[in-house]
TIMI-144229 format. One record per residue (C-alpha): x, y, z; chain; residue in three letters; residue number from 0. Coordinates in nm, 4 decimals. Example, Ala and Ser with C-alpha at 12.3 -4.5 7.8 and 13.67 -1.06 7.14 Angstrom:
% residues 2
(rodren (1.2300; -0.4500; 0.7800); "A"; "ALA"; 0)
(rodren (1.3670; -0.1060; 0.7140); "A"; "SER"; 1)
This chain:
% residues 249
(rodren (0.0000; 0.0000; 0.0000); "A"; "UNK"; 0)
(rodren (0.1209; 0.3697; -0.0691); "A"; "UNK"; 1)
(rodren (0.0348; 0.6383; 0.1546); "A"; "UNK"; 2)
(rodren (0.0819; 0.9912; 0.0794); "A"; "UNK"; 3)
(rodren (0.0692; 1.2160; 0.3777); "A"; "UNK"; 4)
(rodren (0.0285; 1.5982; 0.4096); "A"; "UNK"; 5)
(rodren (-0.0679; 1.8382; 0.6897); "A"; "UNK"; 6)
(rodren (-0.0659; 2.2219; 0.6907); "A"; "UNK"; 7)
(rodren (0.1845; 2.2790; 1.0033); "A"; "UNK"; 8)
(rodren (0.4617; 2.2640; 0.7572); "A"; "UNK"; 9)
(rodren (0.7172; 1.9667; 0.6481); "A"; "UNK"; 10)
(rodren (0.9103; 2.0669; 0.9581); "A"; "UNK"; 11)
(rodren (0.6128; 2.0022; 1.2451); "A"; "UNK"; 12)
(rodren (0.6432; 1.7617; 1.4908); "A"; "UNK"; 13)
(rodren (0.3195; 1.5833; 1.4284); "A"; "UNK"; 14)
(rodren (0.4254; 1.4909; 1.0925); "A"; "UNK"; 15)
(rodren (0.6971; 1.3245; 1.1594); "A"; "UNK"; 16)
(rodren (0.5511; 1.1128; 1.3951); "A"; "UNK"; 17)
(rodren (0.2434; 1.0317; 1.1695); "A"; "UNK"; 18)
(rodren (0.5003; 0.9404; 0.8931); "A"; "UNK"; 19)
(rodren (0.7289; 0.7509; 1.1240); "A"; "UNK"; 20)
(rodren (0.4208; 0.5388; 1.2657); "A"; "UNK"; 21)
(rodren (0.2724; 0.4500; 0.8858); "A"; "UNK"; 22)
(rodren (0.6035; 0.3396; 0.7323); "A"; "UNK"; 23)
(rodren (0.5920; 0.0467; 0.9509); "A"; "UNK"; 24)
(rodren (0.2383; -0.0159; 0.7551); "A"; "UNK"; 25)
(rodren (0.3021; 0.0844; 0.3967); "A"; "UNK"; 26)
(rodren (0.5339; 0.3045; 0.1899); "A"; "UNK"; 27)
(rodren (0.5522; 0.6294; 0.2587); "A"; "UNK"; 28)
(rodren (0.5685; 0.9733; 0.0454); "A"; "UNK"; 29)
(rodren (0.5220; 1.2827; 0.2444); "A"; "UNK"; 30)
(rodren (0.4473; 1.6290; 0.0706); "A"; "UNK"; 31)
(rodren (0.3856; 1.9393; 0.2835); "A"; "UNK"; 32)
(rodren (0.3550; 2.2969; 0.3013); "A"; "UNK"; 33)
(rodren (0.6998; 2.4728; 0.3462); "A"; "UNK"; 34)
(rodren (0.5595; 2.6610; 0.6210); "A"; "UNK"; 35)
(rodren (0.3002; 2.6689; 0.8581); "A"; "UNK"; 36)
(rodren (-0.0672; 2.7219; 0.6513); "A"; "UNK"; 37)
(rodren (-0.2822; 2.6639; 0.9601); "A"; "UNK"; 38)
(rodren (-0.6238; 2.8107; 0.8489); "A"; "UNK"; 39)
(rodren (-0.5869; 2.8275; 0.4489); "A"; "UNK"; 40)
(rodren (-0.9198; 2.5898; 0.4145); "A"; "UNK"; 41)
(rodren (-0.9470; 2.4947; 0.0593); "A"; "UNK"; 42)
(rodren (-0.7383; 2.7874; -0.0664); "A"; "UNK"; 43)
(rodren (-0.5326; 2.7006; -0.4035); "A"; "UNK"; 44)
(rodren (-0.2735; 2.9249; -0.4906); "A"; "UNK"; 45)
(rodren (-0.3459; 3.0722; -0.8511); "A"; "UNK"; 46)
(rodren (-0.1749; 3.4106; -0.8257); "A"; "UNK"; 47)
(rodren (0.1977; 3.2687; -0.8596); "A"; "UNK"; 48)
(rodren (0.3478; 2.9287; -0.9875); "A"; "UNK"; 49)
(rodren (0.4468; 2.6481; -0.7108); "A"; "UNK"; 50)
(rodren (0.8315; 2.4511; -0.6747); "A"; "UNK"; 51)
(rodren (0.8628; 2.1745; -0.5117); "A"; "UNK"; 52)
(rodren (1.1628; 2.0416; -0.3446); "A"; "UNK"; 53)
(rodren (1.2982; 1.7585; -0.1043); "A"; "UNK"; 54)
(rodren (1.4401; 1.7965; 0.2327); "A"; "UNK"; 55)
(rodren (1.7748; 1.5856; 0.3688); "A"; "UNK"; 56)
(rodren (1.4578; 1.3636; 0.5800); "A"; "UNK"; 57)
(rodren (1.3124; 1.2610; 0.2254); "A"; "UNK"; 58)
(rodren (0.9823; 1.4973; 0.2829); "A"; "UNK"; 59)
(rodren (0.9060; 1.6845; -0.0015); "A"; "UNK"; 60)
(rodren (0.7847; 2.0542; 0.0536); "A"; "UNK"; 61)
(rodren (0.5618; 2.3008; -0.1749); "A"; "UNK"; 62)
(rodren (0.5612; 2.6495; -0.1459); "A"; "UNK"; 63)
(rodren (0.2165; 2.6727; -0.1246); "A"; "UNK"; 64)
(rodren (-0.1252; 2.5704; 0.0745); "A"; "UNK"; 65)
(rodren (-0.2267; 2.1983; 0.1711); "A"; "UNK"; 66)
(rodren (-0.4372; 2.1510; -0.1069); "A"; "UNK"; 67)
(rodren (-0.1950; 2.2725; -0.3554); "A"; "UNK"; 68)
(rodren (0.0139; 2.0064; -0.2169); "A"; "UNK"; 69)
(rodren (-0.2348; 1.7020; -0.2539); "A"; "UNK"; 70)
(rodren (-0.1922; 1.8410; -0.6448); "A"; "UNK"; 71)
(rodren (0.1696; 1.8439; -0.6491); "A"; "UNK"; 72)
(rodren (0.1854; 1.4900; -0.5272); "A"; "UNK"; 73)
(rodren (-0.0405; 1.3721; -0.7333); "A"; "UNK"; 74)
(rodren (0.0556; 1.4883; -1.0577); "A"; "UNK"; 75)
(rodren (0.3956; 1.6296; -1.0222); "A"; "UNK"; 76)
(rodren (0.5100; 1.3263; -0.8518); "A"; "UNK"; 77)
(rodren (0.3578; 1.0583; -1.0600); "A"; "UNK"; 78)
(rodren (0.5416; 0.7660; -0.9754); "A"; "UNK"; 79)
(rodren (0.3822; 0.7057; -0.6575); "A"; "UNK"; 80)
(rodren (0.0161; 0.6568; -0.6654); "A"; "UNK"; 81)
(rodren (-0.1569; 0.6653; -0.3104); "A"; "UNK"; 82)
(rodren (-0.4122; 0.4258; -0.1798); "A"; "UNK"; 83)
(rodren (-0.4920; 0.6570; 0.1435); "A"; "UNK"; 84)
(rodren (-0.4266; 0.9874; 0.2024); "A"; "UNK"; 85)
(rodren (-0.3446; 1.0958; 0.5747); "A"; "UNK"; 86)
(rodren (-0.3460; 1.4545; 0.6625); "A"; "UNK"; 87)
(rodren (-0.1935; 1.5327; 0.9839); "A"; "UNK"; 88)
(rodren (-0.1163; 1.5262; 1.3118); "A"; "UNK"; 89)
(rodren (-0.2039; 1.8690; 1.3664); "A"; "UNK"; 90)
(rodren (-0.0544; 2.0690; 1.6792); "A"; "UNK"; 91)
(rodren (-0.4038; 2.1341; 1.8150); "A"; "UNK"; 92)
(rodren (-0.7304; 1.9779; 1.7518); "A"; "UNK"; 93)
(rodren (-0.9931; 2.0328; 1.4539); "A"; "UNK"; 94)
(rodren (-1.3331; 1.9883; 1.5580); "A"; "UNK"; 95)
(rodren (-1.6872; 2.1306; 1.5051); "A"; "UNK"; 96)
(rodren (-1.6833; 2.4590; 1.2732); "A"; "UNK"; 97)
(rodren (-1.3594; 2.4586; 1.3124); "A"; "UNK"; 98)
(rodren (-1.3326; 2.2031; 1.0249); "A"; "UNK"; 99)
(rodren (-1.4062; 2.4565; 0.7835); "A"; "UNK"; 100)
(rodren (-1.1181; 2.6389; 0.8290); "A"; "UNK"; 101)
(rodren (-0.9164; 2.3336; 0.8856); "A"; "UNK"; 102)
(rodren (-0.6398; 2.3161; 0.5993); "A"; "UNK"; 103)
(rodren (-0.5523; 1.9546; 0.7444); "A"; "UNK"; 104)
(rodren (-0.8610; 1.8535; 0.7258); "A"; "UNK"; 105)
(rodren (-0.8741; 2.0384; 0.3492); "A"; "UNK"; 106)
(rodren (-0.6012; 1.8062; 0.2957); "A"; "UNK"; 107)
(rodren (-0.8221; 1.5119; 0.3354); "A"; "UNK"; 108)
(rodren (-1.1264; 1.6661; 0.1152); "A"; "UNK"; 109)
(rodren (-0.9101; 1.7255; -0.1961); "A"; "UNK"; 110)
(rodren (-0.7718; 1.3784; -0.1855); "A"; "UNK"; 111)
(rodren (-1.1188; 1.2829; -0.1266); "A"; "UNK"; 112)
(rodren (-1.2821; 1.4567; -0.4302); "A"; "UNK"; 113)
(rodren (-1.0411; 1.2969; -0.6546); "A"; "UNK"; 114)
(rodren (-1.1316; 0.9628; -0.5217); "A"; "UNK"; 115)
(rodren (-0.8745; 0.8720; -0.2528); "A"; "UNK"; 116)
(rodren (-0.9717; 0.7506; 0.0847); "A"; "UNK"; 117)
(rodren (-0.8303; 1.0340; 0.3039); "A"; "UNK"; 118)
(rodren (-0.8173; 1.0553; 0.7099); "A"; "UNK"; 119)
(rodren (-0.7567; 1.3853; 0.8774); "A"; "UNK"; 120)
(rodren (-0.5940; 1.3552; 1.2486); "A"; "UNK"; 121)
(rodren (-0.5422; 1.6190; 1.4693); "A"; "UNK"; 122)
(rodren (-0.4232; 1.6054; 1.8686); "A"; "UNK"; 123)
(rodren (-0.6535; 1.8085; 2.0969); "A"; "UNK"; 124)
(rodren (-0.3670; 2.0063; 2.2561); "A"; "UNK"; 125)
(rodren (-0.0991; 2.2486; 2.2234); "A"; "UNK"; 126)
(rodren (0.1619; 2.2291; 2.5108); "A"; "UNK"; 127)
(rodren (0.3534; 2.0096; 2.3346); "A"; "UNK"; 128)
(rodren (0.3265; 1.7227; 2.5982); "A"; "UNK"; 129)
(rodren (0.0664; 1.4594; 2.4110); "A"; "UNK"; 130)
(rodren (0.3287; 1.3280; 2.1185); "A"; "UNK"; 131)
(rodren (0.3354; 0.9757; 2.2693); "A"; "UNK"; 132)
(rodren (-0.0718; 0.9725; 2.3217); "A"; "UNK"; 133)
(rodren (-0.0374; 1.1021; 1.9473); "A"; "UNK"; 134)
(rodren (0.2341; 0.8046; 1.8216); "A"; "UNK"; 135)
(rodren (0.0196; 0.5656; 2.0410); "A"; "UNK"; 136)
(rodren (-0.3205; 0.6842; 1.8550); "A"; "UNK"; 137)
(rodren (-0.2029; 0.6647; 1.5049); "A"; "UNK"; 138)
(rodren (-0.0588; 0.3474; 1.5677); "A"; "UNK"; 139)
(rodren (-0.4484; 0.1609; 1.6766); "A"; "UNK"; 140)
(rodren (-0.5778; 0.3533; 1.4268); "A"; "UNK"; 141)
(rodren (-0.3748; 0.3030; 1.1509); "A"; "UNK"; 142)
(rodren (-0.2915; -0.0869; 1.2772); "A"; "UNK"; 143)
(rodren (-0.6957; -0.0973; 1.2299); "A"; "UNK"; 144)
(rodren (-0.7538; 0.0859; 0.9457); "A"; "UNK"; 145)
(rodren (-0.4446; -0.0937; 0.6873); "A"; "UNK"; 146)
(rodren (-0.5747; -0.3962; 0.8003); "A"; "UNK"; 147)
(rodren (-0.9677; -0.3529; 0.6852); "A"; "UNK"; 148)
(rodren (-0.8775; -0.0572; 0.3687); "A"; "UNK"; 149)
(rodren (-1.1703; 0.1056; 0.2574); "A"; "UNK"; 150)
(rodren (-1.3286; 0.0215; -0.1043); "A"; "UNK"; 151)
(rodren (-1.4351; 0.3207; -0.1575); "A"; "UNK"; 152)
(rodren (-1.3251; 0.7170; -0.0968); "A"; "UNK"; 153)
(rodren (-1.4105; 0.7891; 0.2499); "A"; "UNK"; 154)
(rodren (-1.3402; 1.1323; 0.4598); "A"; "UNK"; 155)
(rodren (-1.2874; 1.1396; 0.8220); "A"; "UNK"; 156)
(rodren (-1.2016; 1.3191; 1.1030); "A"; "UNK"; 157)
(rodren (-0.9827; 1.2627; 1.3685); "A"; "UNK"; 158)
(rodren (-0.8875; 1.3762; 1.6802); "A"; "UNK"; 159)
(rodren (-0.6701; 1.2541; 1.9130); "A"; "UNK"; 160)
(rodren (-0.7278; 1.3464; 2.3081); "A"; "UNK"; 161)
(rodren (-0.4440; 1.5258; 2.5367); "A"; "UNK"; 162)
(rodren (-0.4252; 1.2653; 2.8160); "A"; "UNK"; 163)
(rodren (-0.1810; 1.0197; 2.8852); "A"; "UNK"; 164)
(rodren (-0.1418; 0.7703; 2.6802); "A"; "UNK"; 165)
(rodren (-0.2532; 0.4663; 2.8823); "A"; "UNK"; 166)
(rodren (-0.5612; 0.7266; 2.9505); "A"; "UNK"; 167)
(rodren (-0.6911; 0.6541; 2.5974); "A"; "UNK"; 168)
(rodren (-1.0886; 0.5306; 2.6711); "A"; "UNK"; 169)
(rodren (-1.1391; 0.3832; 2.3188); "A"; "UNK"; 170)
(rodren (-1.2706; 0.5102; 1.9817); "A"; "UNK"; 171)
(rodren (-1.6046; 0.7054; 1.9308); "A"; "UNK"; 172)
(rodren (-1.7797; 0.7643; 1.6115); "A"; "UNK"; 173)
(rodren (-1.9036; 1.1566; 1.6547); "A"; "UNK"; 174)
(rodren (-2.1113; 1.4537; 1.4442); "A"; "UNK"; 175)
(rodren (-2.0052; 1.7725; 1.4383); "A"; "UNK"; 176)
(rodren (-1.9894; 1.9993; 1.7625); "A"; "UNK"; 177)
(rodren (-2.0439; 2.3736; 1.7449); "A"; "UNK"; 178)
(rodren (-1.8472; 2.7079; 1.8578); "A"; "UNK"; 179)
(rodren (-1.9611; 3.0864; 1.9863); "A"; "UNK"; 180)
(rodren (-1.8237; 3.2386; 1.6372); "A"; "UNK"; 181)
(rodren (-1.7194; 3.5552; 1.8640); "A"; "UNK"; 182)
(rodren (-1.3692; 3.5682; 1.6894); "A"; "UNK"; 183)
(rodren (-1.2358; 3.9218; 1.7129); "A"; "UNK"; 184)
(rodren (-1.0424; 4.1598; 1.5430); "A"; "UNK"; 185)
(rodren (-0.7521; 4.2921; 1.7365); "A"; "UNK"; 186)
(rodren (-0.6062; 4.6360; 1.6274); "A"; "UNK"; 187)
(rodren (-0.2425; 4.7236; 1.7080); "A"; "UNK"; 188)
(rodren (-0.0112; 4.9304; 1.5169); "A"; "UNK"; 189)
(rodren (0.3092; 4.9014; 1.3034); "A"; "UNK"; 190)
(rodren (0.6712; 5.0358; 1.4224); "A"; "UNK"; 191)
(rodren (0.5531; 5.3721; 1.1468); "A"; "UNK"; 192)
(rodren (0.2465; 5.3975; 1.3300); "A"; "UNK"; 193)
(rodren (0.0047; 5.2566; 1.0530); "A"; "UNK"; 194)
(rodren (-0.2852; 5.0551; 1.2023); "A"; "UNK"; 195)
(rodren (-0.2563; 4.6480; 1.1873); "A"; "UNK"; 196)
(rodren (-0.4440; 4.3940; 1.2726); "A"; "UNK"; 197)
(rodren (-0.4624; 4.0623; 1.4052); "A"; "UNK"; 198)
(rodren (-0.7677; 3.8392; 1.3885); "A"; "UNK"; 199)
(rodren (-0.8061; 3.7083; 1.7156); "A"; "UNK"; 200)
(rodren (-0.9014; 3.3737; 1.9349); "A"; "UNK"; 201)
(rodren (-1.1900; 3.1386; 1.7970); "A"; "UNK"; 202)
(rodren (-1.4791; 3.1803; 2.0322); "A"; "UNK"; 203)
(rodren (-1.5582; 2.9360; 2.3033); "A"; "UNK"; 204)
(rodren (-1.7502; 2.5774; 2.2140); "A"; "UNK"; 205)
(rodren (-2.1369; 2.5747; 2.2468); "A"; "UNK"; 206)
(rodren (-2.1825; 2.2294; 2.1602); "A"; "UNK"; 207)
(rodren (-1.9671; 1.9980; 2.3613); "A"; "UNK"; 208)
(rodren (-2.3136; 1.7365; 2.4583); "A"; "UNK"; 209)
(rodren (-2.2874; 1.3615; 2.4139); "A"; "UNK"; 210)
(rodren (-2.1965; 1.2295; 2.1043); "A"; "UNK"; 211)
(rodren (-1.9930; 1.5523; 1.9367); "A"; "UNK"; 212)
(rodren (-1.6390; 1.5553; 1.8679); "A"; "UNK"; 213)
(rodren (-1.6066; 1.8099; 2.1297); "A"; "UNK"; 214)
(rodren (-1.7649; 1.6521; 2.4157); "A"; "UNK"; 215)
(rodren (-1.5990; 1.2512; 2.3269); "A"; "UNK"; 216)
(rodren (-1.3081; 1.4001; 2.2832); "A"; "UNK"; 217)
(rodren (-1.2506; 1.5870; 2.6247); "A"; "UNK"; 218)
(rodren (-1.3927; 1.2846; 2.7914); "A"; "UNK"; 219)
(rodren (-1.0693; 1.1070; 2.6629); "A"; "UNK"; 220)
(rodren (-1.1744; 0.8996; 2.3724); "A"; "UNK"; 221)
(rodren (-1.0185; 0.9362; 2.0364); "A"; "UNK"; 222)
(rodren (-1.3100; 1.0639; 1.8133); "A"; "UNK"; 223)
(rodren (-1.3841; 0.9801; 1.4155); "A"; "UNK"; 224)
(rodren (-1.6611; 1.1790; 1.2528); "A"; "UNK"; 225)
(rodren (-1.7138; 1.0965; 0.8995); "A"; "UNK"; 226)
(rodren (-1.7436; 1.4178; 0.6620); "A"; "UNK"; 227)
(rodren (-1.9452; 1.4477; 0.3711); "A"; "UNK"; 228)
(rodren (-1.9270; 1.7932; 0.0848); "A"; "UNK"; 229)
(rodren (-2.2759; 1.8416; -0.0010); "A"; "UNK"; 230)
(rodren (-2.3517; 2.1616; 0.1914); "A"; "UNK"; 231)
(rodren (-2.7149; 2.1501; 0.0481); "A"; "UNK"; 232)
(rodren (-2.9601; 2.2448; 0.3214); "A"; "UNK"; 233)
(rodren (-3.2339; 1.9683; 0.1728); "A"; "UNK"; 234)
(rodren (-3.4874; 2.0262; 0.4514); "A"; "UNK"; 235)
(rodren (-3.4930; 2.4149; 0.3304); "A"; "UNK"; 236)
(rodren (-3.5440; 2.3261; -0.0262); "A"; "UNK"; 237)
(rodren (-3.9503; 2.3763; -0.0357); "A"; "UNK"; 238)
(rodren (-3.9737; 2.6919; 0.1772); "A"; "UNK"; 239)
(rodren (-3.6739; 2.8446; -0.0424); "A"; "UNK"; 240)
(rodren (-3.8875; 2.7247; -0.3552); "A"; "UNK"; 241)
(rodren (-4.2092; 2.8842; -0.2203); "A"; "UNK"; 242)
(rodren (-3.9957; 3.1944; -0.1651); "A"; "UNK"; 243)
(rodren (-3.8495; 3.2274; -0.5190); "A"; "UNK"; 244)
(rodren (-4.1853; 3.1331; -0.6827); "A"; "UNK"; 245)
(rodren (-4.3119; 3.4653; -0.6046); "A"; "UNK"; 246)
(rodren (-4.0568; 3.5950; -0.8387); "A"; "UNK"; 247)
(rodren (-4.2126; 3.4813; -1.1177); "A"; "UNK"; 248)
């Protein structure tokens, strides 16, 4: 099996390493990756200036550009390795709810998706720094699951990994979506000329954390999986919005 892993921390993140490190014991390995941190690019292509790729002295290959643009490169610019699963990941800090929108790891995963690859996002719910080993331990049941039983057709998930010890692990939950307070702020400073600046600011706190959500599992210590889908269409909104528009007419 070939694996082709990305993440949008950058080649040089921690998380990365140990996600690659933990599936070359499974399968062969190719990892391409942003050359710098893209935390919060979503989808985003780059289309305003062209893209290099190169290889560091660790073998990883990095792309001056977003996540997705590097699910491209490795897929077309790298041709002699076609993936069976694409893993996107581990993220320093987790990637639940809303949050998933603006997720470029877990953008990763959807473009690799789209063009018909399984793909697994997998974040760790922390960021002091102190959860790697819960992180190596996590990727290793999952992955020691998941090569074993491949999926047969594209699949998108999403995966996050709890900060407790590792031994502290209570199992694997299958979750939906939790929810944040989207109270994200703006936060004006100003440059060393004086000119005004600013910084957007902390997400806003989580407002669904019940039973069940990726949230709520996931602080109780169990390593959540919610399963992703792309149509965004509101179906149980399609006959009032039809009712509304046929008074256009």
């Amino acid at each position: 099996m070939n694996i082709l892993i990305c993440n949008d921390d950058g080649y040089l993140a921690q998380g990365i390493a140990v996600l690659a490190r933990v599936a070359a014991e499974f399968a062969n390995v190719r990892v391409v990756a942003p050359e710098r941190d893209r935390s919060g690019v979503s989808n985003s292509l780059t289309l305003d200036r062209p893209l290099h790729i190169r290889q560091a002295e660790n073998g990883f290959y990095y792309v001056n550009g977003t996540p997705t643009d590097c699910i491209h490169i490795g897929l077309h610019a790298l041709p002699d390795f076609k993936p069976d699963l694409v893993l996107s990941g581990i993220n320093n800090g987790a990637n639940m709810g809303d949050d998933t929108l603006y997720s470029g790891t877990v953008a990763a995963a959807t473009e690799a998706y789209l063009m018909g690859i399984p793909a697994v996002a997998v974040s760790l719910n922390d960021h002091s720094g102190r959860f790697w080993e819960t992180a190596e331990k996590a990727a290793w049941l999952l992955l020691s699951h998941l090569l074993k039983n491949p999926p047969q057709k594209p699949v998108l998930w999403n995966i996050n990994i709890p900060a407790v010890a590792p031994d502290d692990i209570q199992g694997i939950k299958i979750t939906r979506l939790g929810r944040r307070h989207h109270t994200q702020s703006v936060v004006p400073m100003h440059n060393p000329r004086g000119e005004p600046i600013f910084w957007i600011g902390p997400v806003g706190a989580v407002s669904d954390r019940e039973e069940g959500t990726d949230f709520g599992e996931c602080e109780a210590g169990f390593i959540t999986v919610t399963p992703l889908q792309i149509d965004l269409t509101a179906y149980d909104e399609t006959e009032a919005v039809g009712a509304f528009w046929q008074k256009a007419v």
